[in-house]
C-alpha positions, -999 to 999 in steps of 0.1 A, spaced: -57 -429 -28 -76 -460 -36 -110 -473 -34 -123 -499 -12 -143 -521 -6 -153 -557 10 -152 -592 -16 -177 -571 -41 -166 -545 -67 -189 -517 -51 -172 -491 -41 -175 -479 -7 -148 -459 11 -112 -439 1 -89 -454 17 -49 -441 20 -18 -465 18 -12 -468 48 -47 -481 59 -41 -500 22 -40 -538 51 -58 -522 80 -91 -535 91 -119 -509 78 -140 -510 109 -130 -521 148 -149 -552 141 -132 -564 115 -99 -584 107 -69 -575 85 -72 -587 48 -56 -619 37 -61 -618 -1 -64 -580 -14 -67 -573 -50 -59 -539 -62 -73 -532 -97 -69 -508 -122 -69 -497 -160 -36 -496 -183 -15 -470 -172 -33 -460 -140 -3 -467 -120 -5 -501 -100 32 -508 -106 41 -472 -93 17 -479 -63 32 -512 -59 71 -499 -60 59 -468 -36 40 -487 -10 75 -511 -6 99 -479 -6 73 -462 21 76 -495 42 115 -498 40 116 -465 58 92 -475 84 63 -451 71 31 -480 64 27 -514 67 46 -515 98 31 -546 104 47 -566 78 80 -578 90 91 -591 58 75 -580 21 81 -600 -8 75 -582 -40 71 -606 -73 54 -596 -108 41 -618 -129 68 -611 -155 92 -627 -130 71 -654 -125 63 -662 -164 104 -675 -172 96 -704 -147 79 -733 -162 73 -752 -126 85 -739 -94 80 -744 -51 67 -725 -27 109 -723 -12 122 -714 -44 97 -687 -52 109 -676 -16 142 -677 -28 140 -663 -59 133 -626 -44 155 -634 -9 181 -661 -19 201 -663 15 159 -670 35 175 -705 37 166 -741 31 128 -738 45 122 -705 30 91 -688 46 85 -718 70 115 -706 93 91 -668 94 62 -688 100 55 -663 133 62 -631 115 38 -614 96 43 -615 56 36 -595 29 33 -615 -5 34 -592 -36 18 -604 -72 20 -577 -94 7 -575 -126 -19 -606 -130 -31 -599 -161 3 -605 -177 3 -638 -166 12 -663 -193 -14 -688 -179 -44 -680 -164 -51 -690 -135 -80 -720 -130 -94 -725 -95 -118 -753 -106 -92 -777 -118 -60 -771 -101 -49 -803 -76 -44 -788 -39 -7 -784 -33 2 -782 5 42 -789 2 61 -760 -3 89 -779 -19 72 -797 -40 75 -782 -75 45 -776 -99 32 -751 -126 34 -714 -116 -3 -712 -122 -12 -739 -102 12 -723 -74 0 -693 -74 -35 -710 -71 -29 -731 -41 -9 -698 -26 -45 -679 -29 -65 -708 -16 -43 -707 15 -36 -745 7 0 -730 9 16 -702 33 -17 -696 49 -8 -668 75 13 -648 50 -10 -617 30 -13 -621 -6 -17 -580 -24 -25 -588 -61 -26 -562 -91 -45 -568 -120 -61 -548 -150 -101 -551 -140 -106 -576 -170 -82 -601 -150 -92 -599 -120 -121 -616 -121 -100 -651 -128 -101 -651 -89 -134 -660 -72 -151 -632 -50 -154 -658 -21 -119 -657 -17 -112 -621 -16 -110 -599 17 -106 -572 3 -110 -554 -34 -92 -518 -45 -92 -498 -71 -68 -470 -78 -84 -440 -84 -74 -419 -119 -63 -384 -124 -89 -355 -109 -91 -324 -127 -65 -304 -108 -40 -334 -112 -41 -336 -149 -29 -297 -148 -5 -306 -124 4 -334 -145 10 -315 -175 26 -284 -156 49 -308 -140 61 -324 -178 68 -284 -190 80 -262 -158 99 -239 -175 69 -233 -205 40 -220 -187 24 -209 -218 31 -241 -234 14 -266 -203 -13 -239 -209 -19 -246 -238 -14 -284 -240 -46 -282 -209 -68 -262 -232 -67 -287 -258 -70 -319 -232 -99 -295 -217 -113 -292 -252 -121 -325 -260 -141 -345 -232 -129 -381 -248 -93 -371 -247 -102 -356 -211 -113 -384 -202 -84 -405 -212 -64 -382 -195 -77 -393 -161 -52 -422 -166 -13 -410 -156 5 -429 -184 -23 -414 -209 -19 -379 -196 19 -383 -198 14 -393 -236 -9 -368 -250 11 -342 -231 42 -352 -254 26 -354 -283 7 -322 -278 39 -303 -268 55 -318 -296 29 -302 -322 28 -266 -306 69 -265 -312 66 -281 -346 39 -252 -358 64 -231 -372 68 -243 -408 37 -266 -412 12 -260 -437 -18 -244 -423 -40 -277 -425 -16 -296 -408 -18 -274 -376 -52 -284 -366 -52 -294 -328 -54 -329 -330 -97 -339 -320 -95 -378 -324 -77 -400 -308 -57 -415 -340 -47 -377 -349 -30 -376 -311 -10 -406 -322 1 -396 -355 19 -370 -340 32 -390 -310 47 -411 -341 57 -381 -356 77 -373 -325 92 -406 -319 102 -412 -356 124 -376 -347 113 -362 -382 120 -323 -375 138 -327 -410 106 -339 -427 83 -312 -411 105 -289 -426 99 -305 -458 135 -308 -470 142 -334 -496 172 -354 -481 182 -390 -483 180 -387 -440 139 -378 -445 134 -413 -466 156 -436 -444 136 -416 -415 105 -427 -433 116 -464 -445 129 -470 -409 95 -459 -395 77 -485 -419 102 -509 -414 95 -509 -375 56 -508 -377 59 -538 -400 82 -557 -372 65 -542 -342 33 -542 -359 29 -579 -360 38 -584 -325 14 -556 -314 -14 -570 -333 -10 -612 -321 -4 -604 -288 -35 -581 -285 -56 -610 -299 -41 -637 -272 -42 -610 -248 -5 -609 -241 11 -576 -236 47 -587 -219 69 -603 -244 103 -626 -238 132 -629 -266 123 -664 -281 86 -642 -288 102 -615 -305 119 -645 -327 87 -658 -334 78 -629 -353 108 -620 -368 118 -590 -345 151 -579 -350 169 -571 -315 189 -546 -332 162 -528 -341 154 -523 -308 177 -498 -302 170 -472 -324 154 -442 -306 118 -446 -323 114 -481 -305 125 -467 -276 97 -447 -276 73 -474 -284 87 -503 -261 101 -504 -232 128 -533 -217 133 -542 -182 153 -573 -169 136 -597 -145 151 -616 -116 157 -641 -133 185 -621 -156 161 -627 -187 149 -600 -203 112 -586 -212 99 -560 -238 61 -543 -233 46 -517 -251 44 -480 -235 12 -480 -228 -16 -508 -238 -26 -477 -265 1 -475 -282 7 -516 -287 -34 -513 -299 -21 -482 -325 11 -499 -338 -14 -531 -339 -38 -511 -360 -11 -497 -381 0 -531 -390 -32 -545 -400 -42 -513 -422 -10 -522 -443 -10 -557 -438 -50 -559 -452 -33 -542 -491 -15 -581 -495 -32 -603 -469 -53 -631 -486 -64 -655 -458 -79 -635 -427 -52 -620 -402 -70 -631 -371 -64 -667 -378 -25 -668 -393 -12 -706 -388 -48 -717 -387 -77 -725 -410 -95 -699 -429 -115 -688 -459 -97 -661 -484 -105 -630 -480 -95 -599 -507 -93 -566 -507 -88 -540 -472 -132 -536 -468 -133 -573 -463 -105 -574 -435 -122 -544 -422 -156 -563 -422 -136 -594 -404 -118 -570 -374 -151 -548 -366 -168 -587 -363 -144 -596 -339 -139 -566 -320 -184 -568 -314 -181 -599 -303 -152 -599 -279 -168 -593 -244 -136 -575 -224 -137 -549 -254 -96 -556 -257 -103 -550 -293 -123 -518 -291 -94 -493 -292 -79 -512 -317 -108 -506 -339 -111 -470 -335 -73 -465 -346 -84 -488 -374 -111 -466 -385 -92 -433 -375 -64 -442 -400 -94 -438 -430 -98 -403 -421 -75 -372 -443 -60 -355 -415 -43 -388 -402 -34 -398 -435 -21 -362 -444 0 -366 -408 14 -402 -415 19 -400 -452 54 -411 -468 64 -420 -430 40 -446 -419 9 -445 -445 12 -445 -483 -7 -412 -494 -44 -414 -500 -40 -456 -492 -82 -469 -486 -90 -436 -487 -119 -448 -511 -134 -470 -483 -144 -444 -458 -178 -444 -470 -179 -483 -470 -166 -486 -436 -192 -458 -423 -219 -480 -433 -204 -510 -427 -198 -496 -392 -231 -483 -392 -247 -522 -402 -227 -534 -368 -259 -512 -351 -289 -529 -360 -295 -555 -334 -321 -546 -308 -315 -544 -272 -293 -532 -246 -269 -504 -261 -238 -526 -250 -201 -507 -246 -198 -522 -283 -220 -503 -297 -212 -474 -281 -174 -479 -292 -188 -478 -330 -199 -444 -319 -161 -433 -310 -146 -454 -347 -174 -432 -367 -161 -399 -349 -123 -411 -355 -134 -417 -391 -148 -383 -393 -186 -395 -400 -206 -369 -376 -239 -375 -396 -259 -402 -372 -244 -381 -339 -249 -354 -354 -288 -355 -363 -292 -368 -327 -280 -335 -313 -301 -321 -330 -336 -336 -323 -328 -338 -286 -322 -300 -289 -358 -293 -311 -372 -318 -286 -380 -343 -315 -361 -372 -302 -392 -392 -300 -395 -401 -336 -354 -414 -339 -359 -448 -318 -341 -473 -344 -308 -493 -325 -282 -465 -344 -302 -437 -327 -300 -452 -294 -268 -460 -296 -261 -419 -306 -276 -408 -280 -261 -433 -255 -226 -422 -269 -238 -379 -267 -247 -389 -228 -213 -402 -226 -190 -375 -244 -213 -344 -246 -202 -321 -219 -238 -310 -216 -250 -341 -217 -226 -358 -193 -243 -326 -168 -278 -329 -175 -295 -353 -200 -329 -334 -205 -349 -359 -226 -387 -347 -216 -412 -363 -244 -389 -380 -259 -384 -417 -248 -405 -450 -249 -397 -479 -218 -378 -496 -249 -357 -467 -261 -351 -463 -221 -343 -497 -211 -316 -494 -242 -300 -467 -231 -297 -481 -194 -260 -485 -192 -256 -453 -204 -274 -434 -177 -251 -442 -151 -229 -413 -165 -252 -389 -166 -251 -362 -131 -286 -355 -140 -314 -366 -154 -347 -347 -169 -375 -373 -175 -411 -358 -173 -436 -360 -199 -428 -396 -210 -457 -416 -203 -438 -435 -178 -453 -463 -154 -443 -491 -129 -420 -512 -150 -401 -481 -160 -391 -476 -123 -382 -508 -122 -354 -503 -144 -343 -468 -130 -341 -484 -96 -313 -510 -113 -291 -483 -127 -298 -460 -91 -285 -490 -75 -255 -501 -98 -218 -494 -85 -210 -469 -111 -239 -449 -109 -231 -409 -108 -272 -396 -111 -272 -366 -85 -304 -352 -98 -335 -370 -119 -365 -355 -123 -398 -383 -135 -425 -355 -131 -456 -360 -150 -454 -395 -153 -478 -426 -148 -457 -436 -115 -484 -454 -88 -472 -471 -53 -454 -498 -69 -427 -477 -89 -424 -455 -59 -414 -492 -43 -394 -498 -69 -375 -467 -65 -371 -464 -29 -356 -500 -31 -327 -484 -47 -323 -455 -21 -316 -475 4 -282 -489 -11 -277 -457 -39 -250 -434 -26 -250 -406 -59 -284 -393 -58 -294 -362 -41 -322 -344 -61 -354 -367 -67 -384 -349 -86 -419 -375 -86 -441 -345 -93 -473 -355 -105 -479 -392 -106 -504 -411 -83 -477 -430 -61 -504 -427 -32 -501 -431 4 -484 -466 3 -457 -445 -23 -454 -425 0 -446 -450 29 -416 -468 10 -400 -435 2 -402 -430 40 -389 -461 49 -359 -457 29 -351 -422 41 -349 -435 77 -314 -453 60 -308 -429 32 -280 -404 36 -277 -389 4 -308 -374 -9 -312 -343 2 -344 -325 -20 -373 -346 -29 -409 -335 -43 -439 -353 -41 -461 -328 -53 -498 -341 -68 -493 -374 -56 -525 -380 -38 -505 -387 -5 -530 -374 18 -530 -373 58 -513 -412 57 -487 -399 35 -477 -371 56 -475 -393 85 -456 -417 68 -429 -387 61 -432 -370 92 -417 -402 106 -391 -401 83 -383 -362 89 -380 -372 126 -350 -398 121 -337 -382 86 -307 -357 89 -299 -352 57 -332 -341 36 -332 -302 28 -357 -296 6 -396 -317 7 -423 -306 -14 -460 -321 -5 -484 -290 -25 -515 -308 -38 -515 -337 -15 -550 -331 -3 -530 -330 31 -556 -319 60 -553 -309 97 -542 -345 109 -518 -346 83 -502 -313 92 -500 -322 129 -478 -352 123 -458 -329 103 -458 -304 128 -445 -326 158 -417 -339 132 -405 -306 126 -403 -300 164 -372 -329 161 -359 -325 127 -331 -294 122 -318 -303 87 -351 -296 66 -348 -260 52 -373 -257 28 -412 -273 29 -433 -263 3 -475 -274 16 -491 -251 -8 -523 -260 -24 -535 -284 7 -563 -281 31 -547 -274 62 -568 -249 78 -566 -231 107 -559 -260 133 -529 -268 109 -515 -237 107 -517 -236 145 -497 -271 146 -470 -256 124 -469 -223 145 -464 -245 180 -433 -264 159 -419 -230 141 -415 -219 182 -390 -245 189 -380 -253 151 -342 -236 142 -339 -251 110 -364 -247 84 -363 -212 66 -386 -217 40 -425 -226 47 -451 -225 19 -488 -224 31 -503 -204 -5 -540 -213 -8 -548 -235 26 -576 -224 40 -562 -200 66 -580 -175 86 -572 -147 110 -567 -172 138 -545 -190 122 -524 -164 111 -527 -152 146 -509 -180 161 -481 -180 129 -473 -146 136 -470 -153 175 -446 -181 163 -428 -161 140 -415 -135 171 -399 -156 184 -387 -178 152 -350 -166 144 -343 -190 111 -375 -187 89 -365 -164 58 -398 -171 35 -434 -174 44 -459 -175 20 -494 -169 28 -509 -164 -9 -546 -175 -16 -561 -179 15 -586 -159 38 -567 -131 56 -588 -101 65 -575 -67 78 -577 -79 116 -552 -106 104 -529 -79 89 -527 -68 126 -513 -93 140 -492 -94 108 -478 -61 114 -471 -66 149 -447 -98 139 -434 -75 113 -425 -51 141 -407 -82 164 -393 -104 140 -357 -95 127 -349 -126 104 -378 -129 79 -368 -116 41 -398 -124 22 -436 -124 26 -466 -130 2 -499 -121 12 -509 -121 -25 -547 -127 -29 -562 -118 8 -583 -98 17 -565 -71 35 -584 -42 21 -567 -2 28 -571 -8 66 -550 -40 66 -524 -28 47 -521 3 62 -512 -16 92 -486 -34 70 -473 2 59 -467 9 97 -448 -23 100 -428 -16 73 -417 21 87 -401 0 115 -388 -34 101 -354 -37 88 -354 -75 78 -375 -80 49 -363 -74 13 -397 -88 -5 -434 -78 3 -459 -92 -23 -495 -77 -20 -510 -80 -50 -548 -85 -54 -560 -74 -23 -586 -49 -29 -562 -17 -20 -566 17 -30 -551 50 -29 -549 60 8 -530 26 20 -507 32 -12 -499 66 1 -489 44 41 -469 25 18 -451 53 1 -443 72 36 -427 40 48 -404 33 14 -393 68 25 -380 57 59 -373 21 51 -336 10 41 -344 -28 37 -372 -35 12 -359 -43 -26 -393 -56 -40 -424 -46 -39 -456 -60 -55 -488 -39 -57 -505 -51 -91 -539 -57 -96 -551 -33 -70 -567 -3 -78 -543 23 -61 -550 52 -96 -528 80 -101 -536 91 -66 -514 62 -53 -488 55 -82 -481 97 -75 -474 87 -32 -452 60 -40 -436 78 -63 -430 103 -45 -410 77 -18 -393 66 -52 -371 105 -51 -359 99 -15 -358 53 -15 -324 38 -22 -336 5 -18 -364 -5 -37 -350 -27 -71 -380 -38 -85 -416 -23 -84 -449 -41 -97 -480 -22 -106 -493 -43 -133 -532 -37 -141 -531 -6 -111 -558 19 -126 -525 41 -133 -530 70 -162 -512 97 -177 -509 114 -144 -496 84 -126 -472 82 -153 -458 116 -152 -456 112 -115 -432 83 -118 -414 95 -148 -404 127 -129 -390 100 -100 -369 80 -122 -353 112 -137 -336 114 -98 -342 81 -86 -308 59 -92 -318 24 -76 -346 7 -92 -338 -18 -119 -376 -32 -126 -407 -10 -131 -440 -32 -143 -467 -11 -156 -488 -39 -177 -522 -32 -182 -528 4 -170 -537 33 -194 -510 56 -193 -514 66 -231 -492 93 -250 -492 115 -224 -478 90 -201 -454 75 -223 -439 108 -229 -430 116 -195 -419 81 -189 -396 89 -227 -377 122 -206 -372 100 -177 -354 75 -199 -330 102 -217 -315 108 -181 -324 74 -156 -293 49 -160 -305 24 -130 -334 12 -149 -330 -25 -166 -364 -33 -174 -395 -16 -183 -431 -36 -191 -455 -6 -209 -477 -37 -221 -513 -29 -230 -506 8 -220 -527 28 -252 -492 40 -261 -503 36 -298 -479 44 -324 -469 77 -311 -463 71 -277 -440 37 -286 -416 57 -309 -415 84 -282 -400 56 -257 -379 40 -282 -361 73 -297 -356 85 -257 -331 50 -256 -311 74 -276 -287 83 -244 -298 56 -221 -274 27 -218 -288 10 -195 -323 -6 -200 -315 -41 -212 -355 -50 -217 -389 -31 -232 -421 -43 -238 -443 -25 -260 -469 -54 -270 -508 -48 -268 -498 -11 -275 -520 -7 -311 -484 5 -329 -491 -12 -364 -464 -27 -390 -454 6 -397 -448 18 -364 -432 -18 -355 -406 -12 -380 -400 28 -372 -389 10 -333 -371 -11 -340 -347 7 -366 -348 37 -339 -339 8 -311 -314 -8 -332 -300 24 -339 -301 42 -302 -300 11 -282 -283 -18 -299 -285 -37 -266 -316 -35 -257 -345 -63 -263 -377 -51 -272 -408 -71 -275 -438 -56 -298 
């Protein structure tokens, strides 16, 4: 599978090989110039060889009448060569005009492996070429070939490493790919695959890939995942034997390679630790072919060249015959081209960047002149710190970071555990091991500079972990978990924190940095961001110009943001702008939170506007925004063309009748918005009828919020007429407003038709016994709703005793609320009397209820039957000794019960250490609170020994 997309590097579509030339839309025409790009290892060759073996059998790119596969390798023996003879070179019997004899057949022209090209390519100075036997430079060839100047109708399918790629202008692309790395379940297939007859083994080669998110991440790559699964499998055989500290899973990258080395160098006799003249030629032989590879490693990553011919392996003194002992084998690989010459390349680009770095920390002990510059001017430089200084300097300021990974094996070579692994084979024991503090602060110095935290600096991150040096990353951690973050804005903290949001595993999920950042610290860490699924940002003081850079990174190529959250900022109409500007191209986010800023009505209106082309987002809040009635307009428009957004919040808008209309006829059309939360608005009672008329034709949303709106019987009237008929809604909450007992009537007799809703708050009316009585009678009959909240609503004893005959009767209810009403004993005793028969009811709320000793006793002698409830909340009543006695026998016997709130109860000592020594033979009750209860030190202590004693489990809160 590859990723496509059209002359940019966005990318846009998965596309499979055999759509790999195939117009992307029915308007479109066949590529001419593709690129395919890729990191080291990820498998272009492998694509390359597959694609030609799929279209030899007939399977894709049928068509191509004729492919032509060439690699750059090939192409590097020839000085100057035609247009025929590169023809011929791959088909030597196409004849004396080469391609121009298949000038009506469709052509495939393979160029594999651009960035190994010895020259690179120049489109600004290369002489058009339109005679294809007229021989010139390969680069200049393979230039004119591009520019169409030569075989114009034949399709040119070029592979390059990313940093290559871009030696060929966009303009003359048709067509850019990128081959996609290693998912999750294909690196365990992967390593199952390289072990099928060791299941515990690939086991346990995945749990330490799994345990390490930068080796996880490296895995993505095949050739990568190939190589850490030998060298992993090669340490879990080898355990036998080792000294304990050597058996340490390896958690850098340079400790994975010292025991891929280990492995090639075939040293089962040395981990034995057997003196024998075979374990120091082993050893001397392993030095012998760093020092020979080494050099070649190390030049040819500085001039970029990774493919090397005989006369280079002269150059630097490579003898071929040591070519074919097994350890280089395992380090280079040979392959003849079609010319009959032969090339050598390194394994993977990672292990010619190690063997490099092993080179240079030997060469540095006798090196006087820098060894960046050999055959050139330079000053002297002394002693291993100095080259160190010289190779960190170079690898900052090398743009393409080809030096980066080279530098972290540098540093990783400081640290003991490589140099306990490598000692006497490739490393003299306990060689610069006197520097590591130097080069931590020398590393450290490479952080100062102000500005964007660049890949650079966040590589110096990954050579202080390979060195072992935790402390800056470390103290990070730590004030982004106290929330202190604020005060560590210096360039080495940002560039931390950049490197935690890359390779934290919590970080890379959610990056939750409220109060912490400035717009500096922010725009720092922008390129960072982009790895980040989610993003907590509220609390930060945040305005316009802020947005202005979150917009860039929500509209970058890479960007993987699903959720951010910017509540509580200083966002107006213009960051909204600036952010909707980057929904309408963003194709990641899904979750955006503005809670609490003043983006306006005109905010309001670009958010819209993108929505109407936005796909993705699919939960937004816009809560205390100051939208108004314009503002809801604005996003009823959108609602009516939008088929994606689930989840809109609009509380505290200041959102009136008008408003709610225009949402109202939106809702009528829309079918994906689930939830809308209009809470805390003015929509009155001509509102509520606008959203009753929509909720009759509506079969989408489930969840409505209408808490503290202004709503009156008649409006209720005409949502409860809606709501028999409405089979979708789930939630309707009614909190705060002005519903009277007459209201409750037309309540119940929804309650009585409706078969679908689950929950219902009425918190905060003004239903009174009568109204809730009729509620009772609803409840007798409904067998829908699991959650009835009707706390605060001026009910007493009688309509608690409707309530408690219909819990007998009713299968359905889980959650009941009744707090803050003054039902006394009188009541607490009817529903608990329901609570002996009830196998439904979960959770039960009677929090400040008038409720004493009697009460008390009443429900205590429930729960000793009762086997169902899990939550009883008694806050705030007076249920004393007494009470808490009965509630203590209950306890010895009632294993349902999770949670019990005695809060502010007059339990006083007494009544406390009753509850607690009851836990003695109740395993079950996971959570007590005993505060406001008058218990003393004293009595504090006495609970908690006899909780900690009776109840280990159990949480208790004094």
């Amino acid at each position: 599978m590859v990723e496509a997309t059209r002359g940019g590097w966005c990318s846009s579509r998965t596309i499979t090989l055999d759509r790999l030339f195939l117009p992307l839309s029915r308007v479109s025409i066949p590529p001419r110039i593709s690129i395919t790009i890729g990191v080291a290892g990820v498998g272009k060759t492998t694509l390359v060889r597959n694609f030609i073996h799929l279209w030899a059998r007939g399977q894709v790119g049928k068509d191509f009448s004729l492919v032509l596969p060439l690699t750059f390798r090939d192409l590097n023996t020839h000085e100057k060569l035609s247009a025929d003879r590169l023809v011929r070179s791959v088909f030597p019997h196409a004849g004396e005009t080469g391609l121009a004899s298949a000038a009506l057949t469709k052509v495939l022209l393979v160029l594999d492996g651009l960035d190994e090209c010895k020259t690179p390519l120049d489109f600004s100075n290369t002489v058009a070429c339109t005679d294809p036997r007229k021989e010139i430079q390969v680069d200049h060839l393979i230039t004119n070939i591009i520019r169409g100047n030569l075989f114009p109708e034949v399709s040119v399918w070029v592979t390059s490493r990313p940093s290559a790629a871009g030696q060929i202008p966009g303009g003359l692309v048709d067509r850019m790919t990128e081959i996609r790395g290693f998912n999750k379940e294909e690196i365990k297939m992967c390593l199952e695959q390289m072990f099928p007859e060791d299941p515990v083994l690939s086991g346990w080669v995945l749990s330490q890939v799994q345990a390490d998110r930068a080796l996880y991440l490296m895995c993505t790559v095949p050739a990568f995942c190939r190589l850490a699964g030998l060298a992993l499998g090669h340490l879990h055989r080898s355990r036998l034997g080792l000294p304990d500290a050597e058996l340490w899973p390896p958690r850098t990258l340079c400790e994975l390679y010292s025991w891929y080395f280990r492995m090639a160098l075939g040293g089962e006799a040395q981990e034995k630790g057997k003196a024998s003249p075979r374990i120091e030629q082993l050893a001397q032989g392993g030095r012998k072919v760093v020092g020979t590879l080494g050099r070649l490693a190390f030049h040819g990553l500085v001039r970029k060249k990774y493919v090397f011919y005989e006369p280079d392996l002269k150059v630097f003194g490579v003898d071929l015959a040591l070519l074919q002992t097994a350890l280089c084998g395992c380090l280079l690989q040979r392959e003849e081209t079609l010319a009959s010459s032969v090339t050598y390349y390194f394994t993977h680009l990672s292990l010619q960047e190690f063997v490099a770095a092993a080179y240079y920390y030997s060469a540095s002990r006798r090196a006087i002149f820098d060894l960046f510059t050999e055959g050139g001017m330079s000053w002297p430089r002394l002693g291993f710190l100095t080259h160190f200084r010289s190779a960190a300097q170079r690898a900052m300021q090398v743009e393409d970071g080809r030096l980066d990974v080279f530098l972290r094996f540098l540093s990783g070579l400081l640290s003991p555990r490589v140099n306990a692994l490598l000692a006497g084979s490739l490393l003299t024991q306990g060689e610069h091991q006197g520097y590591r503090a130097q080069v931590a602060e020398l590393l450290q110095g490479c952080l100062r500079s102000d500005g964007a935290v660049c890949a650079r600096a966040v590589n110096v991150l990954h050579c202080l972990h390979e060195l072992q040096h935790t402390e800056l990353t470390r103290s990070v951690e730590e004030a982004v978990e106290s929330g202190a973050l604020a005060r560590l804005t210096s360039p080495p903290h940002c560039a931390a924190l950049a490197y935690l949001l890359q390779m934290s595993d919590v970080r890379a999920q959610e990056a939750s940095l409220p109060l912490c950042l400035s717009q500096g610290v922010l725009q720092s860490l922008l390129p960072q961001l982009l790895h980040c699924r989610s993003l907590r940002l509220d609390t930060n003081q945040f305005k316009d110009p802020v947005m202005e850079l979150l917009g860039s990174v929500l509209s970058g190529k890479d960007c993987r943001i699903q959720r951010i959250s910017l509540g509580e900022n200083q966002i107006s109409n213009k960051g909204a702008k600036a952010l909707a500007r980057s929904l309408l191209v963003n194709r990641s986010l899904t979750t955006l939170d503005l809670r609490s800023n003043s983006i306006g009505p005109q905010g309001a209106k670009a958010l819209a506007d993108a929505l109407k082309i936005n796909r993705t987002l699919s939960s937004l809040s816009l809560q205390s925004n100051m939208i108004r009635d314009d503002g809801a307009r604005f996003m009823a428009e959108a609602l009516a063309a939008n088929r994606t957004l689930s989840v809109l919040h609009l509380q505290k808008n200041t959102i009136g009748p008008v408003g709610t209309r225009r949402m109202a006829d939106a809702l009528k059309q829309n079918r994906s918005l689930k939830e809308l939360m209009f809470s805390s608005n003015s929509i009155g009672d001509g509102g509520a009828k606008a959203l009753a008329e929509a909720l009759k034709v509506n079969q989408g949303l489930e969840s409505l919020d209408l808490q503290s709106n202004s709503i009156s019987d008649s409006g209720v009237a005409a949502l409860m007429g809606a709501l028999c008929a409405n089979q979708t809604l789930l939630s309707l909450n009614l909190r705060e407003n002005s519903i009277s007992s007459e209201g409750a009537q037309d309540l119940a007799r929804a309650l009585c038709a409706n078969s679908t809703l689950k929950s219902l708050d009425l918190t905060a009316n003004l239903l009174h016994d009568q109204g809730a009585q009729a509620i009772a009678v609803a409840v007798r009959e409904n067998r829908a709703l699991t959650a009835l909240h009707l706390q605060w609503n001026f009910i007493q004893a009688s309509a608690a005793k409707a309530l408690g005959q219909a819990l007998q009767l009713n299968t359905s209810l889980t959650s009941l609320d009744l707090q803050e009403n003054a039902i006394g004993d009188e009541g607490a005793s009817a529903v608990a009397s329901a609570l002996k028969a009830n196998t439904a009811l979960t959770a039960l709320y009677l929090q400040v209820a008038s409720i004493g000793a009697l009460g008390a006793q009443a429900l205590g002698e429930a729960l000793a039957v009762n086997r169902t409830l899990e939550i009883l909340d008694l806050r705030g009543n007076a249920i004393g000794v007494a009470g808490a006695k009965a509630l203590a026998n209950a306890l010895k016997v009632n294993s349902s019960l999770r949670r019990l709130n005695l809060q502010e109860n007059s339990l006083g000592m007494d009544g406390a250490i009753c509850v607690a020594t009851a836990l003695s033979g109740n395993h079950g009750l996971q959570h007590i609170n005993l505060q406001g209860n008058h218990i003393g030190e004293s009595g504090a202590r006495m609970i908690t020994e006899a909780i900690k004693t009776n109840a280990p489990s159990c949480t208790v809160e004094m």
